[in-house]
C-alpha positions in Angstrom: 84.7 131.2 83.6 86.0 131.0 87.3 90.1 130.9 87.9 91.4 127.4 87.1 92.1 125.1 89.4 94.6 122.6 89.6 92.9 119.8 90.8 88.4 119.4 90.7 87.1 117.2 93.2 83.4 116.1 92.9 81.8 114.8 95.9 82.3 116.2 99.6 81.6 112.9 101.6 84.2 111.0 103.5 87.1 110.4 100.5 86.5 114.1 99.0 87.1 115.7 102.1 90.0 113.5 102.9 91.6 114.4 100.1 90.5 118.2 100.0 92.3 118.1 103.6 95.4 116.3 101.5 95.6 118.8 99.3 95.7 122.1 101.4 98.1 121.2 103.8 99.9 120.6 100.7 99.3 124.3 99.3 97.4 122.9 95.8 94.6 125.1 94.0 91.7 123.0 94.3 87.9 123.4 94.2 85.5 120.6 96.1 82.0 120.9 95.1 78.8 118.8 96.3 76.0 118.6 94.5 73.9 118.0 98.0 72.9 121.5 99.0 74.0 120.8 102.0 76.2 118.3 104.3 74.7 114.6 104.5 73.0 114.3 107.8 72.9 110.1 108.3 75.4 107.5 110.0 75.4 105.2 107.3 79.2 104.3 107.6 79.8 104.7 111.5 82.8 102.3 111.6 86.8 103.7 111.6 89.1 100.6 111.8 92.5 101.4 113.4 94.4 102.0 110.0 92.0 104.5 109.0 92.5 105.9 112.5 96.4 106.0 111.9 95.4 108.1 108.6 92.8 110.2 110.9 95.8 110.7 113.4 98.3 111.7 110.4 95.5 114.3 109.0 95.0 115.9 112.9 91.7 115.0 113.4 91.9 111.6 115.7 91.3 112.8 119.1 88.2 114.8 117.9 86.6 112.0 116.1 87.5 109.7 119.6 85.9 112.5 121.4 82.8 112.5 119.3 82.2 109.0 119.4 83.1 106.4 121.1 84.4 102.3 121.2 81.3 99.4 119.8 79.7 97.6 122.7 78.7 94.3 123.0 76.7 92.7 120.7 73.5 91.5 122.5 72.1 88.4 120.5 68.3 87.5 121.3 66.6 84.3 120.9 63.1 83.8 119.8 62.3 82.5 123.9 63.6 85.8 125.2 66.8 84.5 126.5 69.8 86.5 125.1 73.9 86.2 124.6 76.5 88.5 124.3 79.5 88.6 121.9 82.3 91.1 121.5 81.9 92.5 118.2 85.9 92.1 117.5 88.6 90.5 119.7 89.5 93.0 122.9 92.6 93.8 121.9 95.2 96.1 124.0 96.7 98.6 122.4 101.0 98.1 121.4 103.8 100.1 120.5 103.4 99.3 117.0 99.3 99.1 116.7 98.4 101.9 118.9 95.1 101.6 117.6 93.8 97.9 118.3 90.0 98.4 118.3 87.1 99.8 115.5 85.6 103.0 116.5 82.2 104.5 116.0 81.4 107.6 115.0 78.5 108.3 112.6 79.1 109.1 109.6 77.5 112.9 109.9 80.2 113.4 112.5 83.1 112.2 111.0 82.7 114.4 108.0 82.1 117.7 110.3 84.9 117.1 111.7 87.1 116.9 108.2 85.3 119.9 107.0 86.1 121.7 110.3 89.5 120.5 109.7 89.2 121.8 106.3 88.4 125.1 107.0 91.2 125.1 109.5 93.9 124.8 106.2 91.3 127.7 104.5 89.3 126.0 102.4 85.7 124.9 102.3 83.6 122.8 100.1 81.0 124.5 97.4 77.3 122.8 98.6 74.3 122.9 96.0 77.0 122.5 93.0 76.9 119.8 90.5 78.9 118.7 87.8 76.8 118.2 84.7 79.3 117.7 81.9 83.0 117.8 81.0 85.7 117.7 77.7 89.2 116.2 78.4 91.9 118.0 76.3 95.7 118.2 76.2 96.1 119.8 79.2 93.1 119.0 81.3 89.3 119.0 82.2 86.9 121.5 81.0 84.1 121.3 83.1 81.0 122.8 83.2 79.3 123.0 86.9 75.8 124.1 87.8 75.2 125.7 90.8 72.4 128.2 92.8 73.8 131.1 90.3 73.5 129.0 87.0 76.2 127.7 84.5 79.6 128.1 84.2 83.0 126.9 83.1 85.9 125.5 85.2 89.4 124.4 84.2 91.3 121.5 86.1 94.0 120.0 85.5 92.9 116.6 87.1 89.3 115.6 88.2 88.8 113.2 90.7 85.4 111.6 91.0 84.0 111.6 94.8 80.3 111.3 93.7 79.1 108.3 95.0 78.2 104.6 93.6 76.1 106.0 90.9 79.3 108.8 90.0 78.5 110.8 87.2 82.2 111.1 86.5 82.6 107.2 86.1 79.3 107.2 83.7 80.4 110.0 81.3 83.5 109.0 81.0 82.2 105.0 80.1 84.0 103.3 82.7 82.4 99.8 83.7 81.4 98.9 86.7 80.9 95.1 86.9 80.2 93.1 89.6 76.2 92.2 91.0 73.0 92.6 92.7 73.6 90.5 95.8 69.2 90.4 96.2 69.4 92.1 99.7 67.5 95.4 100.1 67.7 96.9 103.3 66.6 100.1 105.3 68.6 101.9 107.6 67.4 104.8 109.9 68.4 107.2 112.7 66.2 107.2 115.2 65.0 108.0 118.9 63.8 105.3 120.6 62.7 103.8 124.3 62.8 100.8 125.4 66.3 99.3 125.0 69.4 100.0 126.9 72.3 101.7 125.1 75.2 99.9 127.0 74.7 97.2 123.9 73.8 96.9 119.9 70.6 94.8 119.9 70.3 92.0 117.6 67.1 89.8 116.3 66.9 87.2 114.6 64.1 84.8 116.2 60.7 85.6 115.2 60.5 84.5 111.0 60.6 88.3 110.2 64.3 88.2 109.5 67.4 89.9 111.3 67.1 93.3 112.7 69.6 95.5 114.3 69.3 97.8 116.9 72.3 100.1 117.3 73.0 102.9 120.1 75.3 105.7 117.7 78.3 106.6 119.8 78.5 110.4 120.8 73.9 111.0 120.7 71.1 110.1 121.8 70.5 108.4 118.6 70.0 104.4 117.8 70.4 103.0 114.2 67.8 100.3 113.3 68.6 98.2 110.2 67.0 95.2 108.7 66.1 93.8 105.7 63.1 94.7 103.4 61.3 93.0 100.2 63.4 93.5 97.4 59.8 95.7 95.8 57.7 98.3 97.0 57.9 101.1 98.7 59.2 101.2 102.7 57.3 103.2 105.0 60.3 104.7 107.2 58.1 106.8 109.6 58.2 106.7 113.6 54.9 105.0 113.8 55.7 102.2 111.0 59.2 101.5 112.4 57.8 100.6 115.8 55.7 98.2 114.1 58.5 96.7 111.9 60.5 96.4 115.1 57.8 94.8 117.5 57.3 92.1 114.0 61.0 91.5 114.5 61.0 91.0 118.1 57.8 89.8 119.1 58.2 92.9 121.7 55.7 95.9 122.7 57.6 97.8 124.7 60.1 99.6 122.1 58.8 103.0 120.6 60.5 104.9 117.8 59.7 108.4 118.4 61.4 110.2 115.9 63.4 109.4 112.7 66.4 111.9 112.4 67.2 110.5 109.0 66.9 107.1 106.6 67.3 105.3 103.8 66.3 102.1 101.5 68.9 100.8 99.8 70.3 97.7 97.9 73.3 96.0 98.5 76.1 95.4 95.8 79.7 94.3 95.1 80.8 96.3 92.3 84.2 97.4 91.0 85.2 99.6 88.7 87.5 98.5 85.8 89.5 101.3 85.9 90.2 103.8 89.0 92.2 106.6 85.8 91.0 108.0 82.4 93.7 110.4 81.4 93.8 113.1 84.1 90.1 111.7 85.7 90.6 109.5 88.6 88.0 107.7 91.0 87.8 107.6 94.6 85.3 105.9 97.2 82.3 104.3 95.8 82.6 105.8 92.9 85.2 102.8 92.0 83.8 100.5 94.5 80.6 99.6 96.1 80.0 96.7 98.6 77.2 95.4 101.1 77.8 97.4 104.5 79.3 94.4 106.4 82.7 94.7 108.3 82.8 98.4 108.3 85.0 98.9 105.3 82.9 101.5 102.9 84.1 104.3 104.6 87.8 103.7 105.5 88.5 101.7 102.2 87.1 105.4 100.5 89.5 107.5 103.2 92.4 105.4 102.1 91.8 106.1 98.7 92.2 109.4 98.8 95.0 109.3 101.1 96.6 107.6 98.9 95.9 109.8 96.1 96.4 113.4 97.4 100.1 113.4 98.1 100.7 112.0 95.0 98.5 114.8 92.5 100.6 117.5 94.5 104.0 115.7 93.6 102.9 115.7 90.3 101.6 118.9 90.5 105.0 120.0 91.7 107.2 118.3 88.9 107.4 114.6 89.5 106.7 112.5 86.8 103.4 111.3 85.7 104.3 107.7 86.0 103.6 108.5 89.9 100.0 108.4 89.1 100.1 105.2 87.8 100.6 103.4 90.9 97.2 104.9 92.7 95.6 102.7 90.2 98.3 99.5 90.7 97.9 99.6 94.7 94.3 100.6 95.8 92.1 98.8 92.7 93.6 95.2 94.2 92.5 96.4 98.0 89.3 97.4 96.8 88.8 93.7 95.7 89.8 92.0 98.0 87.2 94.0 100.4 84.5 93.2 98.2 85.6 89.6 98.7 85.6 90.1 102.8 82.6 92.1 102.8 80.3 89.4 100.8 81.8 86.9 103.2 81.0 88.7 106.1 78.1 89.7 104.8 76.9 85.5 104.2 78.4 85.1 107.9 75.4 88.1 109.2 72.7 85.8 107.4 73.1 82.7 109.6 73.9 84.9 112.9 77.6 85.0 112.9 79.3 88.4 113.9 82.8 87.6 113.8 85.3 89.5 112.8 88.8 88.8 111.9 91.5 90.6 111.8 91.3 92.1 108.3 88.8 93.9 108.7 91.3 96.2 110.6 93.4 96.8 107.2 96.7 97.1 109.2 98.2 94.4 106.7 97.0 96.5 103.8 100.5 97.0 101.6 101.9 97.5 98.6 104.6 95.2 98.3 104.2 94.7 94.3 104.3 98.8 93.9 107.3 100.7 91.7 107.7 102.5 94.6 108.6 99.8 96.3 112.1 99.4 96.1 114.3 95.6 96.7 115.6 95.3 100.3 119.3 97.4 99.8 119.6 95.5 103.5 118.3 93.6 106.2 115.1 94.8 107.3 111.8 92.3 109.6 109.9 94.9 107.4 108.8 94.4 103.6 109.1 97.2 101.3 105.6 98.1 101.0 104.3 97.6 104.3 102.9 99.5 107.0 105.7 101.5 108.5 104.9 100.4 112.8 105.0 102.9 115.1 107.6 102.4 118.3 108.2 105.0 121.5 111.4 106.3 121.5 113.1 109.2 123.4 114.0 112.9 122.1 117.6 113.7 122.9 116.2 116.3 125.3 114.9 113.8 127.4 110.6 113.9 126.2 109.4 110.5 125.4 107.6 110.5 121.5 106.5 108.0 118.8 107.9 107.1 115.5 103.8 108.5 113.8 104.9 112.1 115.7 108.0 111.7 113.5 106.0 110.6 110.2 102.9 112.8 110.5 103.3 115.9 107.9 103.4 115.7 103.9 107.0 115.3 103.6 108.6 111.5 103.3 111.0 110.3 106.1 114.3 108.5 106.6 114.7 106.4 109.7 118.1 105.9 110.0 119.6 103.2 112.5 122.5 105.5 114.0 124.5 108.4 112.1 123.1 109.4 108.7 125.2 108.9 105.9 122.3 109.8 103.6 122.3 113.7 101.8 120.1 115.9 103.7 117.1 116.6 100.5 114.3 119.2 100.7 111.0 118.2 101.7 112.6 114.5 103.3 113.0 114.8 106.7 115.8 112.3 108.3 115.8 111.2 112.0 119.2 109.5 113.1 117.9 106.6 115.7 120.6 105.4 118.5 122.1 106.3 121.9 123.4 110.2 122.1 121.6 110.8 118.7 118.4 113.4 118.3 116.0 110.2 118.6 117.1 107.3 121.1 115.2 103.6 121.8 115.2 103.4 125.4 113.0 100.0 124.8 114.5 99.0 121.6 111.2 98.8 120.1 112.6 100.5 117.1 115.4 98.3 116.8 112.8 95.3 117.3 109.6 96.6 114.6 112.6 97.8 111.9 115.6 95.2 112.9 118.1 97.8 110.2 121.9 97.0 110.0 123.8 99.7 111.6 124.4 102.8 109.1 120.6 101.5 107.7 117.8 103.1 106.9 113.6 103.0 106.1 112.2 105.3 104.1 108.8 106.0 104.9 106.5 107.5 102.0 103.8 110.3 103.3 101.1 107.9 103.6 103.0 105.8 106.3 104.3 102.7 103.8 108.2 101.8 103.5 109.2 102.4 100.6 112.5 100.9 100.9 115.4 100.0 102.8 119.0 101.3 102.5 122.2 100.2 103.3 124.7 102.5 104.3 126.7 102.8 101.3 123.9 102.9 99.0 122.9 106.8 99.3 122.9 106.9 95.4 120.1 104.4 95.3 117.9 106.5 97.8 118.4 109.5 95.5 117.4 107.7 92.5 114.9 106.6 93.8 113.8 109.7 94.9 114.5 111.4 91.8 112.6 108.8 89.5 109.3 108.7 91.4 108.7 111.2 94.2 109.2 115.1 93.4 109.1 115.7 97.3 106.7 119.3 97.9 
């Protein structure tokens, strides 16, 4: 029997590790196991969309994963003649004082998760490779589990388990959890590869020769291309260098493109699947193990980060003495975000059969919220912003004279009171307050605070720890702010 842990997290891809890195900063006992024996090596999900880079910013590991990868290029469409067209892949956008981060970036998958276990190791902690859940018993006060790993059986007690493990999550299976949804008949391959013959200033797209689209895709920050197509929904796919220059010259009528090596690939079949519940007691899922969806507008990966995000700060509030009841909301605010991705990605993913790229807006999830959440409290005053959104950033001015941003202000695990000119609001432990205004600590030069927030004077937002507004206060309502406080958020 090892020491207990507070919280077991199964599954050391994207949302594990995100919410491994949640947890440690936030000084909770946890362990993070991975059946794998070791890290996954492929790029399947290589797109971060600017509200998972806000998250990536807030967790201290944004300029790394910009530094590993890099911005899409141009889509280059071919036409079965030879003669080609470009499209943007999303609209060139500039970046603002509230959306700093306007564009998608790429960074393979293998990347981004070395850099969140780097990150990891950073806080002192480190995920368990080659170790597998294989059963568990919930009981009054947790999870018995029993892992298997390179020296055999053994017992672990958590007081919450959170499943990380994937669309076919052992965790969601033995607990009975149903995972509805559908088949949508696409099987595809995807595969890593080193290959000559196309330029890397563009992601190559076919579509002309009867063989069906194929995708050609130069992976930000190597030498690497990603090939993906579709594949006959039976049989088995020959993924080797040889047979992948064949598949590609089928696709594109073209000689002159050699695969030379395959770093690493896959077969797989698309689905939209969600599960019916994200909670079973003290069990929660996370990622694909509560969601699964057809690759489409880069959402697998950030919709799994947010997940977690979402969930880690509030398992160490409740860890730390805050009601239960704050569990309930992870549940109530990510299960209806997961759907309506499933929706986006299907669309998006009809839009790819008949050559249309486009992508919209939402595929950014800046307008993500939770405006129906307990925790988000009735306007106590005037506010532009809805309890529940997206807290904007804004450059404002330290008292000292250095220019900063609203994120430097919000990026920790504490929550934040934005206050529109003196405080009348109770200083609190763990809730840091920043008085806003001309000869305060933080002043708006550009009135781009006063502009994204538009607060009464004496008002102010308080921002939750994942970067939503919980509410907004008037001046005289300090007693609402501490109720508030008190009923859902035990702040660490």
């Amino acid at each position: 029997m090892r020491n207990p842990v507070d919280v077991l997290i199964c599954g050391a891809g994207a949302a594990g590790l995100t919410l491994a890195i949640e947890l440690a900063r936030r000084g909770v006992r946890f362990a993070l196991i991975e059946k794998l024996a070791s890290p996954f090596a492929g790029s399947r999900g290589k797109g971060i969309q600017p509200r998972t880079q806000e998250v990536f910013e807030d967790l201290g590991i944004l300029d790394r994963a910009m530094a590993a990868g890099g911005i899409y290029p141009t889509i280059r469409k071919y036409s079965a003649d030879g003669s080609h067209e470009d499209q943007e892949v999303t609209t060139v956008a500039e970046p603002t004082p509230a959306e700093p981060y306007p564009l998608p970036l790429m960074v393979p998958q293998f990347k981004t998760e070395a850099i969140m276990r780097e990150r990891l190791l950073e806080l002192g902690r480190a995920p368990e490779f080659g170790v597998e859940l294989i059963g568990m018993e919930i009981s009054a006060d947790g999870i018995e589990a029993v892992l298997a790993g390179p020296e055999g059986e053994h017992r672990l007690h958590a007081r919450y388990l959170v499943g990380a493990d994937g669309g076919r999550s052992l965790v969601r299976r033995t607990l009975g959890i149903g995972f509805p949804g559908k088949t949508l008949g696409v099987r595809a391959i995807v595969a890593d590869v080193v290959l000559e013959g196309l330029s890397r200033d563009r992601w190559h797209q076919f579509n002309g020769h009867g063989a069906g689209p194929l995708a050609i895709c130069p992976l930000a920050g190597t030498d690497l291309f990603q090939i993906q197509a579709p594949v006959s929904l039976e049989g088995d796919v020959d993924l080797s260098a040889a047979a992948l220059t064949k598949r590609v010259a089928l696709h594109t009528a073209r000689t002159d493109i050699t695969v030379h090596c395959v770093a690493w690939s896959s077969t797989y079949n698309m689905n939209a699947r969600l599960a019916d519940h994200y909670r079973h007691g003290p069990v929660f899922l996370v990622g694909d193990a509560a969601h699964v969806h057809p690759p489409t507008g880069g959402q697998g990966l950030n919709t799994s980060v947010q997940d977690a995000y979402n969930l880690g700060w509030k398992l160490a509030a409740v860890l730390a003495g805050a009601p239960e009841a704050l569990l309930e909301t992870y549940e109530a605010e990510r299960r209806p975000v997961a759907a309506d991705v499933l929706g986006l990605s299907t669309r998006l993913l009809a839009g790819f059969k008949t050559g249309d790229n486009r992508r919209t807006r939402e595929v950014q999830q800046l307008d993500i919220g939770y405006p129906t959440s307990p925790l988000s409290l009735p306007l106590q005053a005037d506010s532009r912003l809805e309890p529940g959104s997206r807290a904007p950033d804004a450059v404002v001015r330290g008292a000292g004279g250095s220019p900063t941003r609203l994120f430097n202000l919000l990026k920790g695990a504490h929550w934040t009171l934005l206050v529109n000119g003196a405080s009348t609001f109770p200083p609190r432990a763990g809730l840091h307050i920043h008085c806003i205004g001309a000869g305060l600590e933080i002043e708006d030069p550009l009135d781009q605070f006063a502009s994204f927030y538009g607060l009464a004077k004496g008002a102010a937002a308080l921002i939750r720890p994942d970067g939503y507004l919980a509410g907004v206060f008037a001046r005289d309502s300090a007693a609402v702010l501490q109720a508030h406080l008190d009923r859902y958020c035990k702040i660490l």
